[in-house]
N, CA, C, O and CB atoms as a CASP TS submission, in Angstrom:
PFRMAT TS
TARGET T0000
AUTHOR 0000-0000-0000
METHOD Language model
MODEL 1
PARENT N/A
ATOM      1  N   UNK     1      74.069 116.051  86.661  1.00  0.00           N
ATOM      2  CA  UNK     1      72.872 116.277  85.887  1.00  0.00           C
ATOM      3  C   UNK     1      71.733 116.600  86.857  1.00  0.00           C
ATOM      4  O   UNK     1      71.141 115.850  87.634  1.00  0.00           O
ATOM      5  CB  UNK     1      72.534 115.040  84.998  1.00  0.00           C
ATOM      6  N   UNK     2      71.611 117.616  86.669  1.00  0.00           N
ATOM      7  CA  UNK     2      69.984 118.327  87.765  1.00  0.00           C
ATOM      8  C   UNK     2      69.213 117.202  87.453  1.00  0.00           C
ATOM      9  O   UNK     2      68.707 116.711  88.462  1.00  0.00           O
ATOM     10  CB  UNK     2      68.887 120.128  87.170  1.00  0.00           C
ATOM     11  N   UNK     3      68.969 116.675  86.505  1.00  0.00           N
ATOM     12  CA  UNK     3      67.852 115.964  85.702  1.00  0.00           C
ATOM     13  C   UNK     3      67.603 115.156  87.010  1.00  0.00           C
ATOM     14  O   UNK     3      66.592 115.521  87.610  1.00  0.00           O
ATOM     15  CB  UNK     3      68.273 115.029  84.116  1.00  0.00           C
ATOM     16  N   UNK     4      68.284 114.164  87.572  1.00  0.00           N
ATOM     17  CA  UNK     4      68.271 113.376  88.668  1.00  0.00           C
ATOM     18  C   UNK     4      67.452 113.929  89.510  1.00  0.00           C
ATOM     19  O   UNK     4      66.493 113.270  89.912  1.00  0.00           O
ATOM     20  CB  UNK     4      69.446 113.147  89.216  1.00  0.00           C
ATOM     21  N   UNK     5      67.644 115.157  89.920  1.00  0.00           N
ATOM     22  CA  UNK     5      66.787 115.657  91.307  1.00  0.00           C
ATOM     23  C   UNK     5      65.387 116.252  91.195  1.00  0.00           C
ATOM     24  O   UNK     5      64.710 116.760  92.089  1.00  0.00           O
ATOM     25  CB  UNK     5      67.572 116.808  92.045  1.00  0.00           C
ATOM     26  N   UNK     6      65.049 116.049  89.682  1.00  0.00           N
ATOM     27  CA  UNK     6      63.734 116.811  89.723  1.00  0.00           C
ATOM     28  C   UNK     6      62.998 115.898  90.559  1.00  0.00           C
ATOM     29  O   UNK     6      63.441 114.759  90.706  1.00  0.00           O
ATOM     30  CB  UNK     6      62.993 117.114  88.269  1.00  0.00           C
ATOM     31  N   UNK     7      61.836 116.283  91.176  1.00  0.00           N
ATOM     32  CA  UNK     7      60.533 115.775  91.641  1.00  0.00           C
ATOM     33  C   UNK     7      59.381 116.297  91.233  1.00  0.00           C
ATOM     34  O   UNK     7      58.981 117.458  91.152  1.00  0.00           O
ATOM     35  CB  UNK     7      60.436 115.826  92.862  1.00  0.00           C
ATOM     36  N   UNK     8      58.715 114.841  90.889  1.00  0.00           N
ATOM     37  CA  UNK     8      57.266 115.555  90.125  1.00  0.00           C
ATOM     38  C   UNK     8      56.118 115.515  91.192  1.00  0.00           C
ATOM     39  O   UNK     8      56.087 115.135  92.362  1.00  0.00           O
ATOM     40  CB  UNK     8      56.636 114.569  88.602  1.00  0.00           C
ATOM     41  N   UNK     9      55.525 115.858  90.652  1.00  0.00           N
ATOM     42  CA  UNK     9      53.807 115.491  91.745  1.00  0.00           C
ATOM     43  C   UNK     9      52.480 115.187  90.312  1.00  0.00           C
ATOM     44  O   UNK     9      52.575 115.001  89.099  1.00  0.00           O
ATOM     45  CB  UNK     9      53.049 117.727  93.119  1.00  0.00           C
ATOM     46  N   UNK    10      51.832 115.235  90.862  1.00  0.00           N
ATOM     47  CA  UNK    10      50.339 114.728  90.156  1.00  0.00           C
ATOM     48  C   UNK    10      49.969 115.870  89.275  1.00  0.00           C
ATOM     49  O   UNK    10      49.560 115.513  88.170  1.00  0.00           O
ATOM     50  CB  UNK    10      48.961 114.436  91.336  1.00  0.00           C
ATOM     51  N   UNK    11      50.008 117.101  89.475  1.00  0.00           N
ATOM     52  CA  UNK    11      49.760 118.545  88.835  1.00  0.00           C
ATOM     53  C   UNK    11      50.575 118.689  87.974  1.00  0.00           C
ATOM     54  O   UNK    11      50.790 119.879  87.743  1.00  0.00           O
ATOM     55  CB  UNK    11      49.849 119.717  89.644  1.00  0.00           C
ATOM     56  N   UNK    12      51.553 117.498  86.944  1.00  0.00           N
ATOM     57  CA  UNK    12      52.513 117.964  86.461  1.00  0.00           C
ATOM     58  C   UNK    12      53.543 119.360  86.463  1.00  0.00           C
ATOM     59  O   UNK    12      53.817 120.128  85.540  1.00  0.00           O
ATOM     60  CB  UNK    12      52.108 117.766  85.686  1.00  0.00           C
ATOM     61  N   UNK    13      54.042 119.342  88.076  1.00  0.00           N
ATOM     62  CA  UNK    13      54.860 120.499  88.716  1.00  0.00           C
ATOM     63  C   UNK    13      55.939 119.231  88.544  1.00  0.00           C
ATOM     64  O   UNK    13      55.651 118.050  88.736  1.00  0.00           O
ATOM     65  CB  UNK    13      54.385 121.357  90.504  1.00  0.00           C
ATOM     66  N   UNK    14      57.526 119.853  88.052  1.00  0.00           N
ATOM     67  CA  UNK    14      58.825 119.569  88.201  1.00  0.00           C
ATOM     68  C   UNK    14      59.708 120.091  88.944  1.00  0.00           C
ATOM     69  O   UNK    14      60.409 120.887  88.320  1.00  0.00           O
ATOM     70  CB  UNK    14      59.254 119.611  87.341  1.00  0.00           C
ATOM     71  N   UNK    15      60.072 119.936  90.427  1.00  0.00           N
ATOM     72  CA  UNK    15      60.451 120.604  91.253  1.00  0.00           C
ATOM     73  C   UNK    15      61.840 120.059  91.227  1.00  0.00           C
ATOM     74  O   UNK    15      62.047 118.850  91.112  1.00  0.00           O
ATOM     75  CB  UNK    15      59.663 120.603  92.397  1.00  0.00           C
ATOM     76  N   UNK    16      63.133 121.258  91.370  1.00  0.00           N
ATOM     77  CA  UNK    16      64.483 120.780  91.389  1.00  0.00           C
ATOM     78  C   UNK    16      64.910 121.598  93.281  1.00  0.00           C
ATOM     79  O   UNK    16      65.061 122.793  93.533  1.00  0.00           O
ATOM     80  CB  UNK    16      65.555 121.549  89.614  1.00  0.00           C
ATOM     81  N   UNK    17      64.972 120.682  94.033  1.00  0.00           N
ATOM     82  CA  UNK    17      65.231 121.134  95.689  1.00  0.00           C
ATOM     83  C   UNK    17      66.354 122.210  95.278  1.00  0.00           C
ATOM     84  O   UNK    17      66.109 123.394  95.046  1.00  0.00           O
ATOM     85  CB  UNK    17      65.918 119.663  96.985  1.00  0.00           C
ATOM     86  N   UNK    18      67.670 121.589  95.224  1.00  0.00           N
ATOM     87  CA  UNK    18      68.391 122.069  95.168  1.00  0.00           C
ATOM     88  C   UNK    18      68.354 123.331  94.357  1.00  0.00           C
ATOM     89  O   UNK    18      69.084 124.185  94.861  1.00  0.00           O
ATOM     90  CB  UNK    18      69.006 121.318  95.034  1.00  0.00           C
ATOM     91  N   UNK    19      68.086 123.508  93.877  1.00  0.00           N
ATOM     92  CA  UNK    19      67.764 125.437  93.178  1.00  0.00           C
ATOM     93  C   UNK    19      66.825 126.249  93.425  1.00  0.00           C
ATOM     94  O   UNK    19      66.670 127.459  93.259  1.00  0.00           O
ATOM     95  CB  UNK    19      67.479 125.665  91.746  1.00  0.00           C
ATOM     96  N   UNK    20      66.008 125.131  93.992  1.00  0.00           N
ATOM     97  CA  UNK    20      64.334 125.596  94.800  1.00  0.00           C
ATOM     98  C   UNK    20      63.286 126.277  93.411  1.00  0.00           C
ATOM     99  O   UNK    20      62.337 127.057  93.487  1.00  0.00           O
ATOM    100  CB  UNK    20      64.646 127.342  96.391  1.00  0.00           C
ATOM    101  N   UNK    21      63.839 125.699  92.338  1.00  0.00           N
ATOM    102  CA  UNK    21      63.373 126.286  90.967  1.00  0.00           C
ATOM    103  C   UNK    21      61.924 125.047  90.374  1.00  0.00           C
ATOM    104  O   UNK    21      62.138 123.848  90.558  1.00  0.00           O
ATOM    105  CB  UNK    21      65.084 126.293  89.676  1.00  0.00           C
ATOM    106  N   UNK    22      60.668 125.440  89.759  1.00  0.00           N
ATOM    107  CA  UNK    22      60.215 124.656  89.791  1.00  0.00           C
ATOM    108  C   UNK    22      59.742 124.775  87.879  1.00  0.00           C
ATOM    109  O   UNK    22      60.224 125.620  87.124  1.00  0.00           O
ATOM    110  CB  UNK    22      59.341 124.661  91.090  1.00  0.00           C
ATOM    111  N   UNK    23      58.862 123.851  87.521  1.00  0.00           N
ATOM    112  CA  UNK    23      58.846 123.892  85.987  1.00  0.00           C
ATOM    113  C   UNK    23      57.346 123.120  85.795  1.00  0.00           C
ATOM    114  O   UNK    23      57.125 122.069  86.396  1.00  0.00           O
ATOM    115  CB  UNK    23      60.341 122.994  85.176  1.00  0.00           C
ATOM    116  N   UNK    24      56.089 123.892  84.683  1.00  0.00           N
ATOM    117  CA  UNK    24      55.146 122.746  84.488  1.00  0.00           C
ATOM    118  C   UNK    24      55.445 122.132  83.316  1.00  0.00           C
ATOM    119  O   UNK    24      56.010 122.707  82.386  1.00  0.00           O
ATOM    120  CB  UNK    24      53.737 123.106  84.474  1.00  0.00           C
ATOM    121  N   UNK    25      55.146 121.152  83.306  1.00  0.00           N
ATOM    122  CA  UNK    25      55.619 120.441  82.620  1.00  0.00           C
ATOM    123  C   UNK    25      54.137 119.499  82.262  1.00  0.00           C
ATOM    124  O   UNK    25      53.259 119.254  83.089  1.00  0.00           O
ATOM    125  CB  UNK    25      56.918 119.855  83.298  1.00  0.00           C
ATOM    126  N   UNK    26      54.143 119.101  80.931  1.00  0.00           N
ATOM    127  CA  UNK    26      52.882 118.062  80.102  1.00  0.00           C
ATOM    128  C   UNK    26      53.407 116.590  80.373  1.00  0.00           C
ATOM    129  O   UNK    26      54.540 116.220  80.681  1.00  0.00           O
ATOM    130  CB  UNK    26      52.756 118.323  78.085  1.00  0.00           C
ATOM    131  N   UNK    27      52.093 115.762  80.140  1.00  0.00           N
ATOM    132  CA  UNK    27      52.610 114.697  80.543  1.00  0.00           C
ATOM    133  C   UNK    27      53.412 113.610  79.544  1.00  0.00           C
ATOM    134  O   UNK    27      53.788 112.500  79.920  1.00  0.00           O
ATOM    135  CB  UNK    27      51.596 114.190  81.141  1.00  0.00           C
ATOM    136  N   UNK    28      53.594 114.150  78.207  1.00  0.00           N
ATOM    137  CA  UNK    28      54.637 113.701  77.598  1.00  0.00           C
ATOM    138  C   UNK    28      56.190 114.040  77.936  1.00  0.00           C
ATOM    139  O   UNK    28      57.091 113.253  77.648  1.00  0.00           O
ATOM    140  CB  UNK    28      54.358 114.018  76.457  1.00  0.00           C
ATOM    141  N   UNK    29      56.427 115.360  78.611  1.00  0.00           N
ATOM    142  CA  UNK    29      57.410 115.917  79.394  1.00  0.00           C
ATOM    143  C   UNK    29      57.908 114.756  80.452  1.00  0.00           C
ATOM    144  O   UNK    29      58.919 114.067  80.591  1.00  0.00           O
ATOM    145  CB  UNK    29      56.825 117.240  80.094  1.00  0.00           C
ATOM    146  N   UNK    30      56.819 114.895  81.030  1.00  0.00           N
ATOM    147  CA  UNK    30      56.837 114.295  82.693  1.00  0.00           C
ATOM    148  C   UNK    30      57.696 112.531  82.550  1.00  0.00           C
ATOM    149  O   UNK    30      58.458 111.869  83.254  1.00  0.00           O
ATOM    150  CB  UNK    30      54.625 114.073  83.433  1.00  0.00           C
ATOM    151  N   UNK    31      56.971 112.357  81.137  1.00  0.00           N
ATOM    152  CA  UNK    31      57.493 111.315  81.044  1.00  0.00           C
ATOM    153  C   UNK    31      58.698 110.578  79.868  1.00  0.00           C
ATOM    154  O   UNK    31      58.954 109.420  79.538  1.00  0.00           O
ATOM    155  CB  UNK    31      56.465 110.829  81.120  1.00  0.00           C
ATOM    156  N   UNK    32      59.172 111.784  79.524  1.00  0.00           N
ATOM    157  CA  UNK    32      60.203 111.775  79.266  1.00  0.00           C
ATOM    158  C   UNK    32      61.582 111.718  79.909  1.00  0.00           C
ATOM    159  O   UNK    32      62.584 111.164  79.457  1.00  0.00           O
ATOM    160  CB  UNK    32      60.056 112.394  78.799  1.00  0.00           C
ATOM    161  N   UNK    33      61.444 112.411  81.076  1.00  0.00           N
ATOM    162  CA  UNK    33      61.965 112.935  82.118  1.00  0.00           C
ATOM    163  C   UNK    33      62.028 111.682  82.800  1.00  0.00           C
ATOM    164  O   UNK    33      63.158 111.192  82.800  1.00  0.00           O
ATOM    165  CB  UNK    33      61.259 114.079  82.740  1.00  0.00           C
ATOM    166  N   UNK    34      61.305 111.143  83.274  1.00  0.00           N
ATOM    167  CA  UNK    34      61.027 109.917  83.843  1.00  0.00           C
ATOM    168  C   UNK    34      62.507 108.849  83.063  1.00  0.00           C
ATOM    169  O   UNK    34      63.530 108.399  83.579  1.00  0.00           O
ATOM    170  CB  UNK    34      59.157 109.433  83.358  1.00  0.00           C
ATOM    171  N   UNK    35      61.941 108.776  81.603  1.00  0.00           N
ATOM    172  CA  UNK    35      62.934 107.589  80.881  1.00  0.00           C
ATOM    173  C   UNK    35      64.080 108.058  80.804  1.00  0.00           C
ATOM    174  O   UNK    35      64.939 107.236  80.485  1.00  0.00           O
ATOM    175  CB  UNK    35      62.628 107.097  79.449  1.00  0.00           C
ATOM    176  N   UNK    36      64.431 109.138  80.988  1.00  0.00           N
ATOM    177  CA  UNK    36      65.942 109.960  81.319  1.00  0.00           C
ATOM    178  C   UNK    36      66.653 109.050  82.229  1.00  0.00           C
ATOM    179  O   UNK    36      67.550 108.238  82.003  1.00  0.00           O
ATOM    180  CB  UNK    36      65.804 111.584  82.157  1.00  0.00           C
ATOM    181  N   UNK    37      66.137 109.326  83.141  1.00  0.00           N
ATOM    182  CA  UNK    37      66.448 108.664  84.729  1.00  0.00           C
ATOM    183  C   UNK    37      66.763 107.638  84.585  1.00  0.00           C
ATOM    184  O   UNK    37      67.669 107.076  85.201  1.00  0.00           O
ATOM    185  CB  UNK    37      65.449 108.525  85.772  1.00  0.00           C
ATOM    186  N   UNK    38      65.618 106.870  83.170  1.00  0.00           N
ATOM    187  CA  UNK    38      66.062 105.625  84.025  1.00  0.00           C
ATOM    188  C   UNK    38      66.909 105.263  83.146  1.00  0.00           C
ATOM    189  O   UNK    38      67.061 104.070  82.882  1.00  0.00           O
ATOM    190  CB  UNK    38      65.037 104.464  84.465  1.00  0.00           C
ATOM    191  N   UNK    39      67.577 106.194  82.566  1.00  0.00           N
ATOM    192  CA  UNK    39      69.150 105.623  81.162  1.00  0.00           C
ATOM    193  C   UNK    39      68.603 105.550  79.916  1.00  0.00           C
ATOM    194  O   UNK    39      69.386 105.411  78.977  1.00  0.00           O
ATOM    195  CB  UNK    39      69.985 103.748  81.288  1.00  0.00           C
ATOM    196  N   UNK    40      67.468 105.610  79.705  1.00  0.00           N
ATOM    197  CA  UNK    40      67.273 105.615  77.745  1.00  0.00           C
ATOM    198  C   UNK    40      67.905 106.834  77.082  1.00  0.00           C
ATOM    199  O   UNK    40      68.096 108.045  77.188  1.00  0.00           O
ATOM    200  CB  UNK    40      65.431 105.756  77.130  1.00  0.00           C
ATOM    201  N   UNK    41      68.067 105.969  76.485  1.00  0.00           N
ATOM    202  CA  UNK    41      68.894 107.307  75.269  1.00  0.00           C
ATOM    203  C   UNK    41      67.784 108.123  74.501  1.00  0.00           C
ATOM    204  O   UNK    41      66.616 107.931  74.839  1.00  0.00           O
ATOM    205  CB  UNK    41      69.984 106.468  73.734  1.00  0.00           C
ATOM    206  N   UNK    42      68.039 108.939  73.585  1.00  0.00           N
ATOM    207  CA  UNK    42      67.421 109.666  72.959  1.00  0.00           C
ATOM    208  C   UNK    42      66.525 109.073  71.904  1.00  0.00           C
ATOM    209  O   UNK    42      65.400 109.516  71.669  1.00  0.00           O
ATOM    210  CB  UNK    42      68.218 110.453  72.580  1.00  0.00           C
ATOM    211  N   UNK    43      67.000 108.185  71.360  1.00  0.00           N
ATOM    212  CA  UNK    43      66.481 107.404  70.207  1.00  0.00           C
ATOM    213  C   UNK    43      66.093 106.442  70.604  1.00  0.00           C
ATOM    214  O   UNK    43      66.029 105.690  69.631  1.00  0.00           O
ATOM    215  CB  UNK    43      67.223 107.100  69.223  1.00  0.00           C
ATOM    216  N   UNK    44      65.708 105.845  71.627  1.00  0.00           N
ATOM    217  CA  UNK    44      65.659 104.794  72.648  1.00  0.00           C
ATOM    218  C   UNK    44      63.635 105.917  73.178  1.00  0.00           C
ATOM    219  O   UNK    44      62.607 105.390  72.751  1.00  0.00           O
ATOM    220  CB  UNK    44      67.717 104.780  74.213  1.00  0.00           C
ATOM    221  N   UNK    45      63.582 106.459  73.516  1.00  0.00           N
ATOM    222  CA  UNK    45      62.453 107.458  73.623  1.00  0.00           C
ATOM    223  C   UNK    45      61.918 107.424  72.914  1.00  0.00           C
ATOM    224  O   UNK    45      60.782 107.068  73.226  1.00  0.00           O
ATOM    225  CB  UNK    45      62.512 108.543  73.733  1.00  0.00           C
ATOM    226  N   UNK    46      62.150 107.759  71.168  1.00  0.00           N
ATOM    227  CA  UNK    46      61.747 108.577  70.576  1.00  0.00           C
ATOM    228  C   UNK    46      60.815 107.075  69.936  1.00  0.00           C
ATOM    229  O   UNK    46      59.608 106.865  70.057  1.00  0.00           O
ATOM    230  CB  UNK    46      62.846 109.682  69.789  1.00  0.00           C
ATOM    231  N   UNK    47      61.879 106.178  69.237  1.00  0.00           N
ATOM    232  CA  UNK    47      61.101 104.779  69.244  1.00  0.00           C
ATOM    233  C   UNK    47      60.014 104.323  70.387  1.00  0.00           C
ATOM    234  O   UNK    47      59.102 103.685  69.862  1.00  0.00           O
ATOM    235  CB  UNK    47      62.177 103.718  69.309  1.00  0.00           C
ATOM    236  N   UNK    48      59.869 104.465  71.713  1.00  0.00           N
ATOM    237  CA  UNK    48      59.024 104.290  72.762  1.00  0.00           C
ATOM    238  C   UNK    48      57.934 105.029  72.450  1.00  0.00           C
ATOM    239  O   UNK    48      56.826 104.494  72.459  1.00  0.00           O
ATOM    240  CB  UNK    48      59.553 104.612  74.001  1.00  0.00           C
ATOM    241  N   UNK    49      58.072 106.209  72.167  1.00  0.00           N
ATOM    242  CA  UNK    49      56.813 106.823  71.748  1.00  0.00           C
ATOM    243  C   UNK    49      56.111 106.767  70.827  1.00  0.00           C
ATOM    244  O   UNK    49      54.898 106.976  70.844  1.00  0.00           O
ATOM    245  CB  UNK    49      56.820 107.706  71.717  1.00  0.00           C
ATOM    246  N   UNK    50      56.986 106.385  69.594  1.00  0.00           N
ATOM    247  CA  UNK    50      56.252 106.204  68.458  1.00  0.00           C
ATOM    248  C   UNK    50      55.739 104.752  68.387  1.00  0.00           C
ATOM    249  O   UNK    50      54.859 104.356  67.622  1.00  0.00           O
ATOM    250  CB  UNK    50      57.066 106.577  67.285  1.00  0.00           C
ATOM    251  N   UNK    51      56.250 104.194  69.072  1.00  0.00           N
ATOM    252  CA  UNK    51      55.359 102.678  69.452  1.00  0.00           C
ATOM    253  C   UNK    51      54.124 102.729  70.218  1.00  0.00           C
ATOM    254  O   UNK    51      53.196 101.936  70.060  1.00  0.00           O
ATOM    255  CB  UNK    51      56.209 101.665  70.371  1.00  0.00           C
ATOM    256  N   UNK    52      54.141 103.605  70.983  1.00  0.00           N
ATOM    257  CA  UNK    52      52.844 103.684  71.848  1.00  0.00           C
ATOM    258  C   UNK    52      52.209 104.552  71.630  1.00  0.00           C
ATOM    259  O   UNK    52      51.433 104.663  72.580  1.00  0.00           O
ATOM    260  CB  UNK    52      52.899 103.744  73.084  1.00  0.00           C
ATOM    261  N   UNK    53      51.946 105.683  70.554  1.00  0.00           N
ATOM    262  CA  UNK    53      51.492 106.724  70.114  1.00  0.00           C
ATOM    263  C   UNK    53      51.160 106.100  68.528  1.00  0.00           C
ATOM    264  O   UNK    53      50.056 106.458  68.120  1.00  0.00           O
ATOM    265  CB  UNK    53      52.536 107.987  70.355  1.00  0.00           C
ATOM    266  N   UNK    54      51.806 105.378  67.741  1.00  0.00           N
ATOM    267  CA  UNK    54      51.608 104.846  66.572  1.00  0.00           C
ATOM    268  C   UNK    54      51.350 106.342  65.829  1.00  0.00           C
ATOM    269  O   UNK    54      50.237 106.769  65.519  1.00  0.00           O
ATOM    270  CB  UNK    54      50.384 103.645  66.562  1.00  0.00           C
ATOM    271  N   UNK    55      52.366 106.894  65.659  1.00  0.00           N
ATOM    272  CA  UNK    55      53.197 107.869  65.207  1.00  0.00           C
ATOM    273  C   UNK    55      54.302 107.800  64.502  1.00  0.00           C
ATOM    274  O   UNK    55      55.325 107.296  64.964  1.00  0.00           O
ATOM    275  CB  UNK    55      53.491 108.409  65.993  1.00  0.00           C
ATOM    276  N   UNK    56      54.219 108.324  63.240  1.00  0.00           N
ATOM    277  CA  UNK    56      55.847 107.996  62.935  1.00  0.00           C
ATOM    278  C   UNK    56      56.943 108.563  63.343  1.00  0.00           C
ATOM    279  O   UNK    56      56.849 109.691  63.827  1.00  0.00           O
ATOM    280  CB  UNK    56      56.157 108.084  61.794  1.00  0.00           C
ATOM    281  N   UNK    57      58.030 108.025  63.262  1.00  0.00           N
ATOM    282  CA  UNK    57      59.397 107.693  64.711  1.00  0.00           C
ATOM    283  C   UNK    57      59.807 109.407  63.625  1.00  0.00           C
ATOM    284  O   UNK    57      60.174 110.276  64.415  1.00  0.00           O
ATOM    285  CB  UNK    57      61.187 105.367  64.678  1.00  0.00           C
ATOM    286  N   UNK    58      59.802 109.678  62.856  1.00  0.00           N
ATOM    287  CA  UNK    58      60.254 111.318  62.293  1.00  0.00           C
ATOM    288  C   UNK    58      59.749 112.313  63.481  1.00  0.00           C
ATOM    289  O   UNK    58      60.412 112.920  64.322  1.00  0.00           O
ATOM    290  CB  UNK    58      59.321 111.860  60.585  1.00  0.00           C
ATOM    291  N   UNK    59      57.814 112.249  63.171  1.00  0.00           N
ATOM    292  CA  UNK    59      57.199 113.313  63.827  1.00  0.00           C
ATOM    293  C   UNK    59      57.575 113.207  65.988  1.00  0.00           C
ATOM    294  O   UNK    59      57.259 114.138  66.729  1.00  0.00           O
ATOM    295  CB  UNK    59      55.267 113.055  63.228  1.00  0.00           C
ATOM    296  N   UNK    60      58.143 112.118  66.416  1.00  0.00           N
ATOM    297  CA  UNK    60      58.236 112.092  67.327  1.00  0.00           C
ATOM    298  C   UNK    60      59.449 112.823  67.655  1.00  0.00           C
ATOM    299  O   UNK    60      59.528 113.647  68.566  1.00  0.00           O
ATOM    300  CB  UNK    60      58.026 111.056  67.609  1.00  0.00           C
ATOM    301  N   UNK    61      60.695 112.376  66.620  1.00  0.00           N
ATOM    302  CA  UNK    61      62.315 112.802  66.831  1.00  0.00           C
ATOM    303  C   UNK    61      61.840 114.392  67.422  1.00  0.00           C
ATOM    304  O   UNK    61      62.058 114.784  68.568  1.00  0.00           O
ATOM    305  CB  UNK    61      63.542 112.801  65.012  1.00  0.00           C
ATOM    306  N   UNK    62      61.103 115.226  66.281  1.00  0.00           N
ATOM    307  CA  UNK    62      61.354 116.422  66.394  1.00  0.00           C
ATOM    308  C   UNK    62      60.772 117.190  67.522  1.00  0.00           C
ATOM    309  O   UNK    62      61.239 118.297  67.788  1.00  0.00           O
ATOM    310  CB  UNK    62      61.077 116.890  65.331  1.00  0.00           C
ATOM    311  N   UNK    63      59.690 116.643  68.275  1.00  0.00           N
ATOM    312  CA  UNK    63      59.489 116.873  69.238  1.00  0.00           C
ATOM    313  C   UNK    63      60.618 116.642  70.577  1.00  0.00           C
ATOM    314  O   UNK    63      61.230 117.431  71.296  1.00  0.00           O
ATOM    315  CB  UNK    63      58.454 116.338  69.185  1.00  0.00           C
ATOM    316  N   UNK    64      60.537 115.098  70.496  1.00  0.00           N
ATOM    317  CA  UNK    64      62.085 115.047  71.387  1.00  0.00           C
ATOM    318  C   UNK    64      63.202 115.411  71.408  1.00  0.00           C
ATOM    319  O   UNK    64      64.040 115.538  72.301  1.00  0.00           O
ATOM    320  CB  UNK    64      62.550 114.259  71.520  1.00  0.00           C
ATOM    321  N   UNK    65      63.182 115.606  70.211  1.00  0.00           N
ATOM    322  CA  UNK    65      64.728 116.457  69.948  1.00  0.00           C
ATOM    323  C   UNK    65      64.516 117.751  70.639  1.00  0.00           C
ATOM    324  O   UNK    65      65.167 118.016  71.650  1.00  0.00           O
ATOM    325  CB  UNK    65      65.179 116.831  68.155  1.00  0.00           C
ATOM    326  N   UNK    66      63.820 118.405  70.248  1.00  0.00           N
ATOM    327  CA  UNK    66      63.310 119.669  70.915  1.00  0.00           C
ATOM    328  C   UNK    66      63.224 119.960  72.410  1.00  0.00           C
ATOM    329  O   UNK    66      63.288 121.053  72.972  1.00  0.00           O
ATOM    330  CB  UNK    66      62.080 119.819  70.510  1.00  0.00           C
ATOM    331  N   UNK    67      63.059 118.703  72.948  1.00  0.00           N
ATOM    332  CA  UNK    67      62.448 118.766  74.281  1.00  0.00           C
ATOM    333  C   UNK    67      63.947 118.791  74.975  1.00  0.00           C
ATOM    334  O   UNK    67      64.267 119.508  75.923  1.00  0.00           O
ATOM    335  CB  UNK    67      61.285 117.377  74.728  1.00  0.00           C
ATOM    336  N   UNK    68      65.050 117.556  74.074  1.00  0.00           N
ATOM    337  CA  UNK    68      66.151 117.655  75.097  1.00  0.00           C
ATOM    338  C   UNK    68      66.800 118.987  74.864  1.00  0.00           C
ATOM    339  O   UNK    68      67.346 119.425  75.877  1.00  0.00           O
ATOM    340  CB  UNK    68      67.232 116.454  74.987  1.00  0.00           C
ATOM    341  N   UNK    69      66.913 119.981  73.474  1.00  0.00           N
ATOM    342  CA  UNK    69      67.737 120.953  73.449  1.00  0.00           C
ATOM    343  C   UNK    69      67.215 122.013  74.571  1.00  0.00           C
ATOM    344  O   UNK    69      67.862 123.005  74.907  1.00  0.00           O
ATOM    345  CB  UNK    69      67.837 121.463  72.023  1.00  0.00           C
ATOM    346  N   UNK    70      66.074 121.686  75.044  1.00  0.00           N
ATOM    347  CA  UNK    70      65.445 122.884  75.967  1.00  0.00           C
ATOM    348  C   UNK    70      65.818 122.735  77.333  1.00  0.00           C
ATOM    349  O   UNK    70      66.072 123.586  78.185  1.00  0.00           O
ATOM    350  CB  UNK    70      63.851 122.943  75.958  1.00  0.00           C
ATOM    351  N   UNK    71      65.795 120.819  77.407  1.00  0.00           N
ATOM    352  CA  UNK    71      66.596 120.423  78.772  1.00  0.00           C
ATOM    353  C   UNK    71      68.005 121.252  79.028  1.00  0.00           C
ATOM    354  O   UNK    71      68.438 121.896  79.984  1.00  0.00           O
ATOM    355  CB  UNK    71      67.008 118.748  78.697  1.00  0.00           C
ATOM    356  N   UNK    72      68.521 120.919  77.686  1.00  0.00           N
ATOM    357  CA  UNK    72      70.447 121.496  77.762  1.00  0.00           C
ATOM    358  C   UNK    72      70.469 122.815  78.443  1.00  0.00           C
ATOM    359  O   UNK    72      71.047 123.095  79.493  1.00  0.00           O
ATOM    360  CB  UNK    72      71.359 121.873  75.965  1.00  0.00           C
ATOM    361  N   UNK    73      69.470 123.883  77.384  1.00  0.00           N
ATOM    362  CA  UNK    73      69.586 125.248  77.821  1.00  0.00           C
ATOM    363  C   UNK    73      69.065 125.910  78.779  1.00  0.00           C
ATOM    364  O   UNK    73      69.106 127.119  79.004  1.00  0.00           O
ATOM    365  CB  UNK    73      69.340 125.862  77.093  1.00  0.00           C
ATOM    366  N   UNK    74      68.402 124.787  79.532  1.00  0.00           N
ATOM    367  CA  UNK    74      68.147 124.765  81.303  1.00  0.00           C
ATOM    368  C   UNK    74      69.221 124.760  82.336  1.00  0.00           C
ATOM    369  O   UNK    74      69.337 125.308  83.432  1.00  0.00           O
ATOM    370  CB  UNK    74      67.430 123.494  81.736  1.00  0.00           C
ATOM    371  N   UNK    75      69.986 123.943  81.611  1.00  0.00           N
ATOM    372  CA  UNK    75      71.093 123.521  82.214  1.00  0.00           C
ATOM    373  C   UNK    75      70.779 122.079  83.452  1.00  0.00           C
ATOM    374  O   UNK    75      71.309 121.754  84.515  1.00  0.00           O
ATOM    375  CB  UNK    75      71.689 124.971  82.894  1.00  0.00           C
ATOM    376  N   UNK    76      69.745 121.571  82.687  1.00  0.00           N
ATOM    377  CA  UNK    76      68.860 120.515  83.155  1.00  0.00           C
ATOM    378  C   UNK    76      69.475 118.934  82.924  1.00  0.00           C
ATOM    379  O   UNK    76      69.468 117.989  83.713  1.00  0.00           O
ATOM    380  CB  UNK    76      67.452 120.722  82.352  1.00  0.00           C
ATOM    381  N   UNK    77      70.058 119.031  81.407  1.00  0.00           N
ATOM    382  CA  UNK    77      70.666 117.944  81.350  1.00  0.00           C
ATOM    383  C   UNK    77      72.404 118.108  80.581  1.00  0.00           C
ATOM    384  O   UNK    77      73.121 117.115  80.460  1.00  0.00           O
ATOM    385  CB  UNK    77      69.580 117.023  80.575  1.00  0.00           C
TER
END
């Protein structure tokens, strides 16, 4: 999983070494990416956000859902 090797910085830049390919990324991204890493699941996120956004866990899915199908067709995750 590339996902592992991204590196972020402060400018929300997502840098993958190994492809030397880089990505901007928002800081709901950034930190999605982040809870990847550290093993949350998908629905495991999507609840995280809608807890700390006080959002309902629907309007969040579809964003996250979204976010990982874009990871896939990166070939990111």
């Amino acid at each position: 999983m590339l996902l592992s090797e991204i590196v972020g910085d402060d400018r929300n830049i997502a840098y993958i070494p190994s492809l030397g390919t880089s990505y901007r990324v928002n800081e709901s991204a950034r930190e999605i990416i982040e809870l990847i890493r550290e093993g949350r699941s998908k629905d495991e996120i999507i609840q995280l956000f809608a807890k700390s956004t006080g959002k309902n866990w629907r309007d969040i899915y579809i964003d996250v859902d979204d976010f990982f199908k874009k990871l896939k067709i990166y070939g990111l995750l």
